[in-house]
C-alpha positions as CSV (number, residue, x, y, z in Angstrom):
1,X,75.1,-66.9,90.7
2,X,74.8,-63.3,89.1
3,X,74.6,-60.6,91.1
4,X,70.7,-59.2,91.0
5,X,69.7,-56.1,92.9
6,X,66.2,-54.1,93.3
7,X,65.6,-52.0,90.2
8,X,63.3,-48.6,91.3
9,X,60.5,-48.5,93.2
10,X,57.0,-49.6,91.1
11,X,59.2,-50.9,87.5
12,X,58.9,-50.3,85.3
13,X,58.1,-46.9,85.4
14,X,56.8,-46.2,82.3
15,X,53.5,-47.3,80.8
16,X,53.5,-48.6,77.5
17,X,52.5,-51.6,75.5
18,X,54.7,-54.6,76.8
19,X,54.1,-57.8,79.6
20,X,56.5,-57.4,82.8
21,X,58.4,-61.1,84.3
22,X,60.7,-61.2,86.6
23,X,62.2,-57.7,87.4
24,X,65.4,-59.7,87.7
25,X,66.2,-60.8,84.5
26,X,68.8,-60.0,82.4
27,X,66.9,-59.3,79.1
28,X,64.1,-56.9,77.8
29,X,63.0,-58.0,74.1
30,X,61.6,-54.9,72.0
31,X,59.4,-56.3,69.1
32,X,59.4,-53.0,67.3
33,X,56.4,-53.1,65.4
34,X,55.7,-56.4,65.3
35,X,53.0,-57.6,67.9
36,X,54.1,-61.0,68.5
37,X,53.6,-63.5,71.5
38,X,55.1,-61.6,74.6
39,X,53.6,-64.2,77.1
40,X,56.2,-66.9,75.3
41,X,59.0,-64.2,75.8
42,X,58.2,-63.7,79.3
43,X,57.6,-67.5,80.1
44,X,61.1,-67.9,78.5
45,X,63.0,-65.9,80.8
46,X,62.8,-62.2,79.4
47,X,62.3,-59.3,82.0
48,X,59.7,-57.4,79.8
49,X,58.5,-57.6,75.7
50,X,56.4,-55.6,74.0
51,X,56.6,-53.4,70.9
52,X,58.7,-50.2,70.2
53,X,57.2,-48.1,67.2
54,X,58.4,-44.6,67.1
55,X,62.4,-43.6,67.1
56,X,61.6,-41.1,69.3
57,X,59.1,-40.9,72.2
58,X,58.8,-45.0,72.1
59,X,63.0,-45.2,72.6
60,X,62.8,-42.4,75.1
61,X,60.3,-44.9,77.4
62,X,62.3,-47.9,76.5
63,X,65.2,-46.7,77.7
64,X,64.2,-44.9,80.7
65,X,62.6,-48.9,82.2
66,X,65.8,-50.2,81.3
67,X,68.4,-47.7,83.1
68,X,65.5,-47.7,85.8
69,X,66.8,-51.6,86.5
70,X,70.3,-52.6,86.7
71,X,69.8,-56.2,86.9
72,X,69.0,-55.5,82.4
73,X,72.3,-56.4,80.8
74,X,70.4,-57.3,76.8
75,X,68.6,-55.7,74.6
76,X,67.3,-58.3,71.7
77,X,65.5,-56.4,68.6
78,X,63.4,-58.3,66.6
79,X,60.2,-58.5,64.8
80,X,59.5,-56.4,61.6
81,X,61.0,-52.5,61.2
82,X,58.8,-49.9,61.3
83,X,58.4,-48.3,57.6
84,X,60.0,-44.8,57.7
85,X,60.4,-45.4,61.4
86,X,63.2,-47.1,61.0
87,X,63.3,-47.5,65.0
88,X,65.1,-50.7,65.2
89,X,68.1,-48.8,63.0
90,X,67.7,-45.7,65.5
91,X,68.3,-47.8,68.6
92,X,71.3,-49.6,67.1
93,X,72.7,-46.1,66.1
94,X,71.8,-44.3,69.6
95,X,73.4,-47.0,71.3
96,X,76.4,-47.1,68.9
97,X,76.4,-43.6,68.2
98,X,74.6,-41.2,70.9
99,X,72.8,-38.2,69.8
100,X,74.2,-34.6,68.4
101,X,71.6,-31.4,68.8
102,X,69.0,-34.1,69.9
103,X,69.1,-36.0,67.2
104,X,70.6,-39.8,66.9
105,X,73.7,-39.8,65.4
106,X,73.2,-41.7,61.3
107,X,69.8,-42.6,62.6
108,X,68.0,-43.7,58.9
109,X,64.3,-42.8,60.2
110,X,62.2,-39.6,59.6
111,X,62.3,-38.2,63.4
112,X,64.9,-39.8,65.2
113,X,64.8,-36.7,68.1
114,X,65.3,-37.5,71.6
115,X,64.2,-34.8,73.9
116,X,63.2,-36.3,76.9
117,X,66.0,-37.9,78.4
118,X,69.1,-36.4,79.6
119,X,72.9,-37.0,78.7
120,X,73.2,-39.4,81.6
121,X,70.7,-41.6,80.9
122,X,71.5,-41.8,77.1
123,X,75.3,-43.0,78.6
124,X,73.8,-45.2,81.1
125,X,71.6,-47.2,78.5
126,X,74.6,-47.6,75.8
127,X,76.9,-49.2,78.8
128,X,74.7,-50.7,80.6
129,X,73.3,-53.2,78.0
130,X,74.1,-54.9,75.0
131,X,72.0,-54.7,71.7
132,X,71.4,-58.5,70.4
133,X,70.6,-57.4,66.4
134,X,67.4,-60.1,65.5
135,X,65.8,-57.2,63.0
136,X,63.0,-59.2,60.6
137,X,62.9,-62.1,63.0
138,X,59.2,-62.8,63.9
139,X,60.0,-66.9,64.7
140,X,59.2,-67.5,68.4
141,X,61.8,-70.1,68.4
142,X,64.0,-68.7,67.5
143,X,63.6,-65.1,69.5
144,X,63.1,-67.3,72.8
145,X,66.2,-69.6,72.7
146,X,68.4,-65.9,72.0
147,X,66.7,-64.9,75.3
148,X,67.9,-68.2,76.7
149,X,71.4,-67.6,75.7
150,X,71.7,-64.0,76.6
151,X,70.1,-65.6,80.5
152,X,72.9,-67.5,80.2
153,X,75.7,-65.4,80.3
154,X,74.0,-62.6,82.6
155,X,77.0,-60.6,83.8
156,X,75.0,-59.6,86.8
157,X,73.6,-56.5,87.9
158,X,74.9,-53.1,86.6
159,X,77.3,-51.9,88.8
160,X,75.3,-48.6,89.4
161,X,71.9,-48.0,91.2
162,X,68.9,-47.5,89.5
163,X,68.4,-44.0,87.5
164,X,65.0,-42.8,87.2
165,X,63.9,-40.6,84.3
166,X,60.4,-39.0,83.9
167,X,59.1,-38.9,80.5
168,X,56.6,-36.2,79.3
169,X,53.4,-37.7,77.8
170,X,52.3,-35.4,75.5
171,X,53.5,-37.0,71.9
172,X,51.4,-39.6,70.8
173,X,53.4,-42.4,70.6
174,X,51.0,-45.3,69.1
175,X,50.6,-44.5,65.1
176,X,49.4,-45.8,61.9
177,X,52.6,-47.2,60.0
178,X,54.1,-44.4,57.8
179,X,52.0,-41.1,59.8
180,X,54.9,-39.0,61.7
181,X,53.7,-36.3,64.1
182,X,56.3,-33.2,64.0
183,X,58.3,-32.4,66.8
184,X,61.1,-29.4,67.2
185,X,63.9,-31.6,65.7
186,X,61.7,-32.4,62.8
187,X,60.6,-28.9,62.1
188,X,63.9,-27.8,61.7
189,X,64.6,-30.6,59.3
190,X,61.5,-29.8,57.4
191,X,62.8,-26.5,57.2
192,X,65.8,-27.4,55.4
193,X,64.4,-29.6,53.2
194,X,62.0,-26.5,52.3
195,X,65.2,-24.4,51.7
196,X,66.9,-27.6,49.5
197,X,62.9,-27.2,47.4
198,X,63.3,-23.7,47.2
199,X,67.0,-24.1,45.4
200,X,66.2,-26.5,43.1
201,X,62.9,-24.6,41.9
202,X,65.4,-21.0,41.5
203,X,68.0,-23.2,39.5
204,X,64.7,-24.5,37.6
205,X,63.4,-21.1,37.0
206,X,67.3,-19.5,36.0
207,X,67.0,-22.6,33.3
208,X,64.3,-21.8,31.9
209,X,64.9,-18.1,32.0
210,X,68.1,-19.4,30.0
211,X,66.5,-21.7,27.8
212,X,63.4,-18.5,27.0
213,X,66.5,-16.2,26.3
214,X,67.9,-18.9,23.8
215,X,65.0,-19.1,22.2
216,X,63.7,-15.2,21.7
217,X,67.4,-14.8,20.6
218,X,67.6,-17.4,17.7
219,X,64.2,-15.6,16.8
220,X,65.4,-12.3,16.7
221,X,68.7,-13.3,14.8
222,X,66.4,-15.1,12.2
223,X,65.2,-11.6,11.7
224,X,68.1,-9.5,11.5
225,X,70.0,-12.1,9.2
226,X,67.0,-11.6,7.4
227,X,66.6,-8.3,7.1
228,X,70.6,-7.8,6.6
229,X,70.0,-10.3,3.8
230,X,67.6,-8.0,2.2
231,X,69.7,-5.0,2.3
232,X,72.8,-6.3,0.7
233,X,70.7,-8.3,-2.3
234,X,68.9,-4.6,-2.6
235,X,72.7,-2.6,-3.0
236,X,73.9,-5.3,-5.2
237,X,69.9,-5.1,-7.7
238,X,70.8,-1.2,-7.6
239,X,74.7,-1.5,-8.1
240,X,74.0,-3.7,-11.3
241,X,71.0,-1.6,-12.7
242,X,68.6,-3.6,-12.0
């Protein structure tokens, strides 16, 4: 029997849009932005189910209910990727890869920031669990007999007690596919990109500056050749006579 042990008081601690089972179990499913049948994933064993949509706000709560309960040992992915999200690619990458300056490490999405959780916590999540990879999976079957698996070979309870993070609600978290609300990170990074704009419009304006230059000086040769032209056929009429 694996070892289980109370996960904080009142878990999970943070609100969001999932279904709770047994606070025992070994496995929390995260249908990213795919709103599939959670009561099937809690009737088959899983600890809580519900959608993760944003890579930054939406992994900040996930992760703070799972290192807020020991006794979570998987983390199955599934359902369809959030367009420009990318979240199920930024959870893979801060569990593989933790986060530099706030932001998760060769996350692919457009605001992979985390703010709101500390060091700790970010450690504590990519020990404590393991990520089961079902990305683009939307079959119940399928999704329910991994979460019978992972039950299956429950390692037992973390071997730490239960670490409880507070998470600031002021982002919005639930969003129309493809709409991004800014945050610090992201402002930075849209500065950047601003500075990469303003580059390629200078290098623009320098070619075309070039290309203007060309121009006015094949016009202005065509004139001098000319006029040189001119003058020597006008020494060579009055050398001859004419």
């Amino acid at each position: 029997m694996a070892n289980k042990v109370e996960p904080a008081a009142g878990w999970p601690k943070i609100k969001g849009e999932y279904l709770v089972g047994d606070p025992k179990s070994c496995v929390v499913v995260a249908t990213l932005g795919s709103h599939l049948d959670e009561k099937k994933l809690i009737e088959a064993g899983a600890g809580m189910a519900g959608i993760c949509k944003t890579e930054n706000i939406g992994i900040e709560k996930m992760v703070a209910n799972i290192v807020a309960n020991p006794n979570v040992r998987f983390l199955i992915l599934c359902g369809a990727e959030v367009t420009g999200h990318l979240t199920g690619d930024a959870i893979i990458k801060l569990h593989k890869n933790g986060i530099k300056n706030n932001r998760i490490v060769e996350a692919k999405g457009a605001i992979p920031y985390i703010e709101n959780l500390p060091a700790e916590a970010i450690e504590r999540f990519r020990k404590q669990v393991e990520i089961v990879e079902m990305i683009g999976v939307e079959d119940l079957s399928a999704i329910t007999a991994k979460v019978k698996e992972c039950i299956s070979k429950d390692p037992g309870a973390f071997p730490e007690p239960p670490m409880v993070v507070e998470i600031k609600e002021e982002k919005k978290e639930e969003i129309a596919e493809g709409e991004i609300y800014p945050v610090p990170g992201e402002i930075a990074n849209i500065e950047s990109w601003v500075r990469d704009i303003e580059g390629k419009i200078k290098e623009v304006a320098l070619l075309n500056k070039f290309s203007a230059g060309v121009y006015a000086g094949r016009f202005q040769g065509f004139w001098i050749g000319l006029t040189l032209a001119m003058i020597v056929f006008g020494v060579l009429m009055w050398r001859v006579g004419i």
